[in-house]
C-alpha positions, 0 to 999 in steps of 0.5 A: 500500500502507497504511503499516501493511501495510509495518511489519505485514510488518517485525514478522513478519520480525523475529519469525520471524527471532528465533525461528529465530535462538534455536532454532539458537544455544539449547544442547540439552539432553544427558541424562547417559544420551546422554553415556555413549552418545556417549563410547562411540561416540567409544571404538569409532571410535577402536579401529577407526581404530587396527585398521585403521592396524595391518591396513594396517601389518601389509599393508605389512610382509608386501608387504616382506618378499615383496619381500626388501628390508628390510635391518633384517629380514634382520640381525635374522634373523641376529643371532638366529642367531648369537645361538643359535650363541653362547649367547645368552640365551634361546635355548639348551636344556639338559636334564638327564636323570636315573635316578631323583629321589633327593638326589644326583640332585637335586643334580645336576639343580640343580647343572645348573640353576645353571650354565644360568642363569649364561649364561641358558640354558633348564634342563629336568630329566628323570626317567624313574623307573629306566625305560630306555624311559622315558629313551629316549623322553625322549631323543628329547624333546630331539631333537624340543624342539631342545634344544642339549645334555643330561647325561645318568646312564644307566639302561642305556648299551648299551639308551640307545646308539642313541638317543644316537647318533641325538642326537649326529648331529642336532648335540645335544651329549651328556655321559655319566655314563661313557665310552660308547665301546665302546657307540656307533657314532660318537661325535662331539658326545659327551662323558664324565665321567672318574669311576673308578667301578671304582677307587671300587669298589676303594676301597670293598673296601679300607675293607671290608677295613680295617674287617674286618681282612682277615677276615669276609662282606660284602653288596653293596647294588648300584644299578639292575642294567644300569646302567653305574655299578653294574656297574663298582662291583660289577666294582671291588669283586669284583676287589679282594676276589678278588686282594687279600683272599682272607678276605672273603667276599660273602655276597650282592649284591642290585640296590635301585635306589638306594632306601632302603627296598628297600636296608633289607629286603635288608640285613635279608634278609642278615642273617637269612640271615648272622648273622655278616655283618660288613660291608655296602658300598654303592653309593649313600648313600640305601641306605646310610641304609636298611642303617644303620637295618637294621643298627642295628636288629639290634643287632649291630656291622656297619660300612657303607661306601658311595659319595657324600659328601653332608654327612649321609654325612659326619657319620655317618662322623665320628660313627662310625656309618659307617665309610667314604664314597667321594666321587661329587659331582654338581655336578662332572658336570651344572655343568661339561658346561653349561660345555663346552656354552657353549664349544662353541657359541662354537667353542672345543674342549673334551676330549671326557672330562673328570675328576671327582675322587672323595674318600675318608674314615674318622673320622679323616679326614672333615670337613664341608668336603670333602662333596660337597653 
């Protein structure tokens, strides 16, 4: 073999090997467009490997928990049920279940809602609009939402009873505006708010009477007619009139629903048909409001007397343009019931009636410090 045939084949060997060398080591050239597209990729396995690492825990977690062998499980299972038990926070439900969305029952929803939150309760407010199968239903609401206890200001306490009992046997702790005994079947789990409505109704004929001097007509704007508290008022106020003031007479007593308006036509009504009417009680202080315009726009001199001491009651009552207020505070209904809630899930015992103290003032005596709300 020539010697130039042997170096000619070294030139090609070389060459060929520089050449396949370059193009392996030569850095290819990447498009920005291919750069976004290969970032993206990279995006999508990551997200599948962590889908997949969490399909394969949440597997394994449910193959323990059919086994029963996780002890951290089984603890935290009852912690959270002792938790509910005690009134821990988050976990209990309380409801406050009005007859109608006025001031006072505002106040008392709100007085409620106060109290929840001290311990971290869930606050639910109901109002089923002066409607009984309304409040019912909404009864049956708590049963079914599980909530732990409720207040509850009855529309009609013999139609509610039932539904009420229902509550009660089903572990619902219920709180009554009024002792509800002689209507239910069973009272266990059933607490009530000692407020004298009939003494308050007696009360109320006394400043009638004072303000009459013993001697003139009345009007009776009453509440929602059925309701508890507006039967023992007017019953209070009747049997005092009739046993202790034989010169007053009741012209009239119309049911208003503890609305403002509908109580400023009827005390209109009344004294249109009674021109010589001295006095109007009332049972609420919305509808006192509503037989002051009434009153004031007749002209004549007509004093009003009426339960609840909101702050505007008051000052009316020392500005003269009231002659009496008899105190109902909401707060010390729904607030304290939230208390006697978180002492029964400890496992403490509570009464099964509590007190509410209600107040009474004239001019004379009547201060902003004494106002209910």
């Amino acid at each position: 073999m020539p010697a130039y045939a042997g170096a000619g084949k070294r030139k090609i060997y070389l060459w060929l090997y520089r050449n396949t060398v370059r193009k392996i080591m030569k850095p290819e050239k990447v498009t920005n467009e291919e750069k976004v597209r290969r970032k993206r990729m990279r995006i999508r396995i990551k997200k599948l490997a962590a889908l997949g690492f969490a399909a394969l825990l949440a597997l394994q977690l449910a193959a323990c928990a059919d086994s029963g062998t996780p002890a951290k499980s089984e603890d935290s299972t009852t912690e959270s049920k002792k938790s509910t038990e005690n009134g821990a926070e988050g976990d209990v439900k309380f409801a406050t279940i009005m007859v109608t969305n006025n001031d006072w029952a505002m106040t008392l929803a709100k007085a409620g809602e106060d109290a929840c939150a001290q311990y971290g309760y869930e606050h639910i407010t109901m109002n089923p609009e002066n409607d009984i199968q309304k409040q019912i239903d909404l009864v049956q609401s708590c049963i079914s939402q599980g909530v732990n206890g409720f207040y509850i200001q009855t529309v009609d306490s013999k139609a509610i009873a039932p539904i009420l009992t229902q509550a009660a046997e089903k572990g619902l702790y219920v709180f009554t505006m009024t002792d509800m005994k002689d209507a239910l079947e069973s009272y266990d789990n059933v607490f009530f708010a000692d407020y004298d409505h009939k003494a308050a109704g007696a009360k109320s004929a006394d400043a009638v009477a004072e303000a009459l001097d013993g001697k003139g007509k009345v009007g009776i704007i009453a509440g929602l007619a059925g309701a508890d508290n507006t039967t023992q008022r007017s019953e209070g106020f009747r049997t005092q009139i009739k046993e202790k003031y034989n010169g007053i007479e009741v012209v009239n007593e119309i049911n208003c629903d503890w609305d403002r308006a509908v109580a400023m036509n009827a005390a209109e009504d009344m004294i249109t048909g009674n021109p010589d009417i001295g006095a109007f009680y009332c049972m609420g202080e919305e509808m006192a409001w509503g037989v002051l315009e009434a009153v004031q726009n007749s002209g004549k001199d007509i004093k009003v007397v009426t339960i609840d001491a909101s702050s505007q009651t008051v000052q009316m009552v020392m500005d003269g343009e009231m002659y009496a207020c008899i105190g109902c505070p909401p707060k010390a209904f729904s607030a304290p019931a939230v208390d006697m809630l978180h002492d029964l899930l400890d496992g403490r015992n509570v009464d099964q009636i509590y007190g509410v103290e209600p107040t009474y003032m004239t001019q004379e005596t009547a201060s902003l410090d004494q106002a209910d709300y």
